[in-house]
C-alpha positions in Angstrom: -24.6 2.7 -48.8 -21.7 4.7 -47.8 -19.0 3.8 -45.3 -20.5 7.0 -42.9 -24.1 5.3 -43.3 -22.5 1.8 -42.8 -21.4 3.7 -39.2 -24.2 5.6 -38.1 -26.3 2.2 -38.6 -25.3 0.7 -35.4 -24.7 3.9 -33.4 -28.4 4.5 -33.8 -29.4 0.9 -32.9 -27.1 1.2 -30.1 -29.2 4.3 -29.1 -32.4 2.8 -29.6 -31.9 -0.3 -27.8 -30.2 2.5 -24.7 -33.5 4.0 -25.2 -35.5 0.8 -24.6 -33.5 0.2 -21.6 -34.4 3.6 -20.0 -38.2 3.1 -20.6 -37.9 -0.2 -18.9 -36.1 1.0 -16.3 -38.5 4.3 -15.8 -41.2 2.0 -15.4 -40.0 -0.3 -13.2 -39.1 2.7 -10.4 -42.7 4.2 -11.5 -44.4 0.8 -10.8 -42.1 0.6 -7.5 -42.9 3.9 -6.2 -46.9 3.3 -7.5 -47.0 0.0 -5.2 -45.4 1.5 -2.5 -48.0 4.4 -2.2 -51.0 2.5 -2.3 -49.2 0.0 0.8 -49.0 3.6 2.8 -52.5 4.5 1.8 -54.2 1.1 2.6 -52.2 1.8 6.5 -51.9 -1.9 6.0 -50.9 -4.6 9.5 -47.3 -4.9 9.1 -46.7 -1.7 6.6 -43.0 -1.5 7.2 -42.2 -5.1 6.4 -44.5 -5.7 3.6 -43.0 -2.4 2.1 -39.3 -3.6 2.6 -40.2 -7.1 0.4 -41.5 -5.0 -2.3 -38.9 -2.7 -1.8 -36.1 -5.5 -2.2 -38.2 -7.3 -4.5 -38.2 -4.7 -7.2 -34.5 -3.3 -6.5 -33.5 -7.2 -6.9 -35.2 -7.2 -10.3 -33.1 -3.5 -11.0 -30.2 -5.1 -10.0 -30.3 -7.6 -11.9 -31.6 -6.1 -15.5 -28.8 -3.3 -14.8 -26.0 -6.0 -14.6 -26.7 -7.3 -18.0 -26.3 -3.8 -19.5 -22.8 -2.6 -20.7 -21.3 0.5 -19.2 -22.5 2.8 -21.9 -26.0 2.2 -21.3 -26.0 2.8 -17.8 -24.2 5.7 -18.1 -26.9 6.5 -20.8 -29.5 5.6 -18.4 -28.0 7.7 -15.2 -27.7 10.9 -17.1 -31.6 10.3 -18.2 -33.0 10.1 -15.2 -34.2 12.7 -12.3 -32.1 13.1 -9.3 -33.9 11.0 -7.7 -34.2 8.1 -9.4 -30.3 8.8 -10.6 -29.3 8.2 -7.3 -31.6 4.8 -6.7 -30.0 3.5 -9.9 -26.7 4.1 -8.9 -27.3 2.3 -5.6 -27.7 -0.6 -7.4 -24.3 -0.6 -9.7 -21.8 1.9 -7.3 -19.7 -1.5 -6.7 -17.3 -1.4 -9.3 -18.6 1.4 -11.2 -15.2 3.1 -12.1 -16.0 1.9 -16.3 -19.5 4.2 -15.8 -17.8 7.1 -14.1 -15.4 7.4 -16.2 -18.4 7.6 -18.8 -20.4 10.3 -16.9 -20.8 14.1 -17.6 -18.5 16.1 -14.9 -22.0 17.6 -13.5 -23.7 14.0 -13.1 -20.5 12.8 -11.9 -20.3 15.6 -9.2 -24.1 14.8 -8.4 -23.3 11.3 -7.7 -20.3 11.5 -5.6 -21.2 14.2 -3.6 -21.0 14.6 0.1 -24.6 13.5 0.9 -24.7 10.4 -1.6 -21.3 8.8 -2.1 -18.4 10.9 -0.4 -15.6 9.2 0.2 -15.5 8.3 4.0 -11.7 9.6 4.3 -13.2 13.3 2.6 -12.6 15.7 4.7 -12.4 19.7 5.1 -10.5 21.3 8.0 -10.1 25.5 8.7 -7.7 26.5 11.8 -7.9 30.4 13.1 -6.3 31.9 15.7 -7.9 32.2 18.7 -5.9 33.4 22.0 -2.5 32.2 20.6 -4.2 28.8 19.8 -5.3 27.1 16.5 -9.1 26.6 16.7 -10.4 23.4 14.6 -13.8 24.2 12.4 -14.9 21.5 10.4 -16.3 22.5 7.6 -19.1 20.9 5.1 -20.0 23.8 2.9 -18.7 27.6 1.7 -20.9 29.1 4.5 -18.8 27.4 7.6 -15.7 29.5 6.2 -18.0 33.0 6.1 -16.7 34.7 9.3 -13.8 32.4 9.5 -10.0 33.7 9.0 -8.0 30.8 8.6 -4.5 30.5 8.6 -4.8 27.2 8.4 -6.8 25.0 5.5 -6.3 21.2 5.4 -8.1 19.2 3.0 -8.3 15.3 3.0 -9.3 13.6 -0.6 -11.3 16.8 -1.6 -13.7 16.1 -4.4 -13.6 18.5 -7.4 -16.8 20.0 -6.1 -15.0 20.7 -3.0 -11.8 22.2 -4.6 -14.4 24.5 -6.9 -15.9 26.7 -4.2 -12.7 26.5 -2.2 -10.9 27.9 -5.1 -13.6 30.5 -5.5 -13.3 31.6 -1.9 -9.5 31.9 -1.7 -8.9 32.6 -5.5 -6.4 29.3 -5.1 -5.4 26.9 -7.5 -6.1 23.7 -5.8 -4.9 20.3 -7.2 -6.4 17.0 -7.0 -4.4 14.6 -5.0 -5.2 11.9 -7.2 -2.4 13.8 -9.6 0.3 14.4 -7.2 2.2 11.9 -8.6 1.9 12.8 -11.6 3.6 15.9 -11.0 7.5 15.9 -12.7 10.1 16.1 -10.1 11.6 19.5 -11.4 8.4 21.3 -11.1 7.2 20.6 -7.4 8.6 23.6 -5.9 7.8 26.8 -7.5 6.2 30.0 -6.9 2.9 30.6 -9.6 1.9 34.1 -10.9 0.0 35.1 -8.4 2.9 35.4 -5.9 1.3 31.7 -4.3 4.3 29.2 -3.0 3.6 25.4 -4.3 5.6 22.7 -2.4 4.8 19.0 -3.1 6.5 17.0 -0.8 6.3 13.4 0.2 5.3 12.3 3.5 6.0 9.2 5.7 3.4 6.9 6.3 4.0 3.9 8.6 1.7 1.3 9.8 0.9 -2.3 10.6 0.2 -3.4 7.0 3.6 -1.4 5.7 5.2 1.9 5.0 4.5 4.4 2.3 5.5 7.9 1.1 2.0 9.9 0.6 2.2 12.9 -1.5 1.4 16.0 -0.1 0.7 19.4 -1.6 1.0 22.5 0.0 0.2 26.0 -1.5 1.2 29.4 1.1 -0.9 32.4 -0.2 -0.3 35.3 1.6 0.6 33.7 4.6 -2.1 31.4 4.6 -1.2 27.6 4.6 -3.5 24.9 2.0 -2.5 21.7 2.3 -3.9 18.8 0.0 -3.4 15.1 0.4 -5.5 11.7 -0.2 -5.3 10.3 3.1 -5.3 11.4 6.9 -1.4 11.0 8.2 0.2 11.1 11.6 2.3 13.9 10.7 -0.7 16.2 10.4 -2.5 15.1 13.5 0.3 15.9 15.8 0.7 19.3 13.7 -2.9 19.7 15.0 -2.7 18.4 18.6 0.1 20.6 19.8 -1.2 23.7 17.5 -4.5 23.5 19.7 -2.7 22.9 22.9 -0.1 25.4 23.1 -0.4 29.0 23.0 2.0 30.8 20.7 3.0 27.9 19.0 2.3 28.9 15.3 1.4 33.4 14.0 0.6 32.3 10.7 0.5 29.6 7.9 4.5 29.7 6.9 4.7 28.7 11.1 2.5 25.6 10.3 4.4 24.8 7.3 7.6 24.7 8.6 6.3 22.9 11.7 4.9 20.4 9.5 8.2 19.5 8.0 9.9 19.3 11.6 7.1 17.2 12.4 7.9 15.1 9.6 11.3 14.6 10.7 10.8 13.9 14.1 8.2 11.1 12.0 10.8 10.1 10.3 13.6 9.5 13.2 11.2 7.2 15.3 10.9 5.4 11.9 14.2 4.6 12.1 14.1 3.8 16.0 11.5 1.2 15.1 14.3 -0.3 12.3 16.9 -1.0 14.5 15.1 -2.4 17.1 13.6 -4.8 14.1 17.7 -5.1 12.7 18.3 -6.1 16.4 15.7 -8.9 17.0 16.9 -10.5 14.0 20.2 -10.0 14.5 20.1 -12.1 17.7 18.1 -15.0 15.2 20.6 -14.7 12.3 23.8 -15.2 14.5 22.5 -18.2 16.7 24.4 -21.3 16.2 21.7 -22.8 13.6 19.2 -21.5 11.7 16.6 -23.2 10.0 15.2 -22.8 6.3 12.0 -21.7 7.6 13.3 -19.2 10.3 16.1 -18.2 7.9 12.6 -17.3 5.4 11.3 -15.3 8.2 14.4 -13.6 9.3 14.4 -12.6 4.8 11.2 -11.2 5.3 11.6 -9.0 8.1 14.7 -7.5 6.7 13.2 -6.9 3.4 10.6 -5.0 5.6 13.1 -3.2 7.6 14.8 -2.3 4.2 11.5 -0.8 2.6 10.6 1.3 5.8 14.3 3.0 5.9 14.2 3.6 2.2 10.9 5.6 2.1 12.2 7.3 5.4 15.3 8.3 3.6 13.1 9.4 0.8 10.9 11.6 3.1 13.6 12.9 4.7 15.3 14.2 1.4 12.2 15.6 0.4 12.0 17.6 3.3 15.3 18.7 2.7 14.4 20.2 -0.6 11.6 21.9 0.2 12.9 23.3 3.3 16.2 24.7 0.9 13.8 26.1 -1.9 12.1 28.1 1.1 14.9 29.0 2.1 17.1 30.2 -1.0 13.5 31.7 -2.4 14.0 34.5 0.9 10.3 33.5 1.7 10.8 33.4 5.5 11.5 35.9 8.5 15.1 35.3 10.5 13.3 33.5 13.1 11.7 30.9 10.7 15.4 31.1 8.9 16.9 29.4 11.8 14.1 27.3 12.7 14.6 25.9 9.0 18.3 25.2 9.8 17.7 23.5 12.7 15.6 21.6 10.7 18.3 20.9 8.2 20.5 20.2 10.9 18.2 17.3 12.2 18.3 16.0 8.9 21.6 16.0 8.7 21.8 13.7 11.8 19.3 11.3 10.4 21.1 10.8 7.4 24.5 9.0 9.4 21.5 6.4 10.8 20.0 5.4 7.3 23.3 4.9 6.0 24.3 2.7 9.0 21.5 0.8 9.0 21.7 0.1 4.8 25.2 -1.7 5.7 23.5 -3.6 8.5 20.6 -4.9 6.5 23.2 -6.0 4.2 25.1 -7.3 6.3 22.5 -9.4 8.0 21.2 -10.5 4.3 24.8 -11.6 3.5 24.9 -14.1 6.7 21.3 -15.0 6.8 22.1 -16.0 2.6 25.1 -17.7 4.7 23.1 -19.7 7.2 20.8 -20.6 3.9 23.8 -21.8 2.3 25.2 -24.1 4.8 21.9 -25.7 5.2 21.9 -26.5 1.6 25.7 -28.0 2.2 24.4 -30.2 4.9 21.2 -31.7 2.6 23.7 -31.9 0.1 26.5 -33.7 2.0 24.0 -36.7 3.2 23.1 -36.8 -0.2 26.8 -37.3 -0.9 27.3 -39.8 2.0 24.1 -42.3 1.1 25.6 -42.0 -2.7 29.0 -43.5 -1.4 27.5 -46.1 0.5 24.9 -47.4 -2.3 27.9 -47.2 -4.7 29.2 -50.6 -4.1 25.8 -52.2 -3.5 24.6 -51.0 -6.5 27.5 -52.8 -8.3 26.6 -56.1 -6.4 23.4 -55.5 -7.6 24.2 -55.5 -11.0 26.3 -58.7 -10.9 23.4 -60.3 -9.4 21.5 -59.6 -12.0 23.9 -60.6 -14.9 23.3 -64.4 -16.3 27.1 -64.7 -15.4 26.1 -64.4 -11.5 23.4 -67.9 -12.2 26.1 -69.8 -13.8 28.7 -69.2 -11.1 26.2 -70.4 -8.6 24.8 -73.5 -10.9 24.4 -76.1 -8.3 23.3 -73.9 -5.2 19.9 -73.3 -4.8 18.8 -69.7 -5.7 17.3 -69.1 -2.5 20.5 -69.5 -0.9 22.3 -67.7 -3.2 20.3 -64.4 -3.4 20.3 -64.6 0.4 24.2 -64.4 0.5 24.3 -61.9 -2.0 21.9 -59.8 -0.1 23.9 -60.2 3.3 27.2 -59.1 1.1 25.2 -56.4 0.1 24.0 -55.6 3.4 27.7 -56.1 5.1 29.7 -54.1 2.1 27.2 -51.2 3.0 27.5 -51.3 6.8 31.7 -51.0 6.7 31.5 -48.2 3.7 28.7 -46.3 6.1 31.2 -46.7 9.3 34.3 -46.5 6.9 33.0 -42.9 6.3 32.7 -41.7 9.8 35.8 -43.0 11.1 37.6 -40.4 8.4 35.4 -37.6 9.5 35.6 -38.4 13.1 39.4 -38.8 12.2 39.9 -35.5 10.2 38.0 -33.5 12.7 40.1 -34.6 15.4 42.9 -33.4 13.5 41.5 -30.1 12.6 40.8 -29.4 16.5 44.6 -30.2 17.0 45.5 -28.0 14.5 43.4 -24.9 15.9 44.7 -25.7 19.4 48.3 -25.1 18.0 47.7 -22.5 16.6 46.0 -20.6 19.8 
């Protein structure tokens, strides 16, 4: 048999053992749905809880038969099946299932995680129009929600490709997916496409309870309407959208919301940095207390380490912004009005960065004398270690001799009870005056020092 033989052997015994696994699965949703019929047609006492046990009684059995198949065969088995069955199979193994999406066809993948059966809870699709000066909101769920709409304004959170396909289609936009932001090469995140269509793909600031994080954000301006594409709802954008609504005149077009959108990133940014040095200033007051404990000094590590990580990704953000904003304006893409809105901008920034670098040398220079505090702690332990050394010194030597045949022969005629006890209370005696030996010299010596610094003053 040839090698090519020797390989299509198990691919078609993989196959046939897939296909065995589909029949048994098609039967057990045909016997399911079968039993379930004939409980509505007998209008049975109870119906709806003698339908739920079989229901969960034969999904249980599903469950359990699909869990001992690799990801292959399911994947096998979903793209076999009818839409509906499809989606009461992938009920049963969604949890965990990124080895069988990445598996699936792009059509039964789209099927699967669409809107109505698995959509992401943060998906969402936002359109903003002009209406009397203000931006009106329109949520949208499908292409015919934007059909007498005019946006200037389309904001799109974790689109799906589905999503991005018929948005594309309407605006004849390239939209990414902000899974691949990052992805994107530093050089190449400012630039201006064939079509005439600005891309900017800036970072924005993201801070909360659990930590701070920089979110990618891209944003494509196509003839003077604004797209903007992230993977997660930010604060940024809901203030953008707050004071849009509420205040007439406030944006004309989609550069007015871009540009807004970095000021309100800055203004982000700055009570970022308000929240650090109030943080740098309650553990200030801990670090330069009189003591400081190892566990408080573990604590105070932690917060500044915190307080570190937030003013670095603000800095980040805010130097972000600063590119952008400069490639809009060096590119000539904006009217003189927006021209000096954008310097103001810059000129905000430009503030902001005298506060990040202040507060870098403060969090190092509370690290430095909370590492200080650690240090002196560590001095202490090791100093009573020193001191209890000192004092079993000599004892330890008495010790010895007590144990040496030398130390029975000098006491042959006492009585060994008498003996050990006297060499116990010498023991005893020679440790007491080396333990107050040592504090008279450091009582002594710090007496002196105290002289000395009064002199001195």
């Amino acid at each position: 048999m040839s090698d090519e033989n020797k390989l299509q052997v198990p691919e078609m015994l993989h196959k046939r053992l897939a296909d065995v696994h589909l029949t048994e699965v098609r039967s057990l949703l045909s016997l399911q749905k079968l039993v379930e019929d004939l409980v509505r047609e007998q209008d049975m006492p109870h119906q709806d809880q003698v339908d739920g046990e079989l229901q969960q009684q034969y999904r249980s059995e599903l469950r359990q038969k699909l869990k001992r198949m690799p990801a292959q065969e399911v994947a096998y088995i979903l793209e076999s099946l009818e839409p509906n069955e499809r989606l009461v199979v992938w009920d049963e193994v969604k949890e965990g299932a990124d080895p069988i999406l990445a598996l699936l066809s792009d059509d039964v993948l789209e099927e699967l995680i669409d809107d109505s059966h698995y959509r992401n809870e943060k998906t969402a699709v936002t359109a903003f129009e002009l209406q009397d000066g203000r931006l009106r909101q329109i949520s949208v769920s499908g292409p015919e929600d934007l059909s007498n709409v005019k946006p200037i304004w389309v904001d799109l959170i974790a689109p799906t490709k589905k999503i991005r396909a018929w948005m594309s289609k309407l605006f004849d936009v390239d939209l990414p997916d902000p899974g691949n932001l990052t992805d994107i090469e530093a050089s190449a995140r400012f630039y201006v496409d064939e079509e005439g269509h600005t891309h900017l793909h800036s970072d924005f600031l993201l801070d909360t309870r659990e930590g701070s994080r920089n979110v990618p954000v891209a944003l494509i301006l196509q003839n003077d309407v604004l797209f903007t594409v992230r993977s997660e709802e930010l604060p940024v954008f809901r203030l953008q959208r707050a004071r849009a609504r509420t205040r007439p005149g406030y944006v004309s077009n989609g550069t007015d919301v871009l540009l807004d959108l970095y000021a309100a990133d800055v203004e982000y940014s700055a009570n970022a940095l308000e929240d650090v040095y109030g943080e740098l200033d309650r553990v200030g007051r801990q670090v330069l207390r009189s003591h400081t404990t190892d566990q408080e000094a573990s604590r105070i590590l932690t917060a500044i380490s915190e307080a570190e990580d937030l003013n670095g990704r603000t800095r980040r953000s805010v130097l972000d912004t600063r590119r952008a904003l400069s490639f809009l304006l060096h590119g000539k893409f904006l009217s003189k009005t927006q021209t000096n809105d954008v310097r103001e901008i810059l000129r905000d920034i430009e503030s902001l960065d005298g506060h990040t670098a202040f507060l870098f040398n403060k969090i190092n220079f509370l690290m430095d004398a909370t590492d200080s505090a650690i240090n002196i702690n560590q001095n202490k332990d090791i100093k009573r270690l020193t001191v209890l050394s000192v004092i079993f010194m000599p004892i330890n030597v008495l010790a010895g001799m007590g144990g040496m045949s030398e130390f029975s022969m000098m006491t042959e005629g006492i009585p060994w009870p008498i003996a050990y006890s006297a060499m116990v209370v010498a023991m005893v005696g020679i440790g007491t005056l080396t333990y107050f030996g040592l504090r008279f010299f450091e009582r002594r010596r710090a007496r002196s020092s105290h002289l000395a610094n009064r002199r001195t003053d």
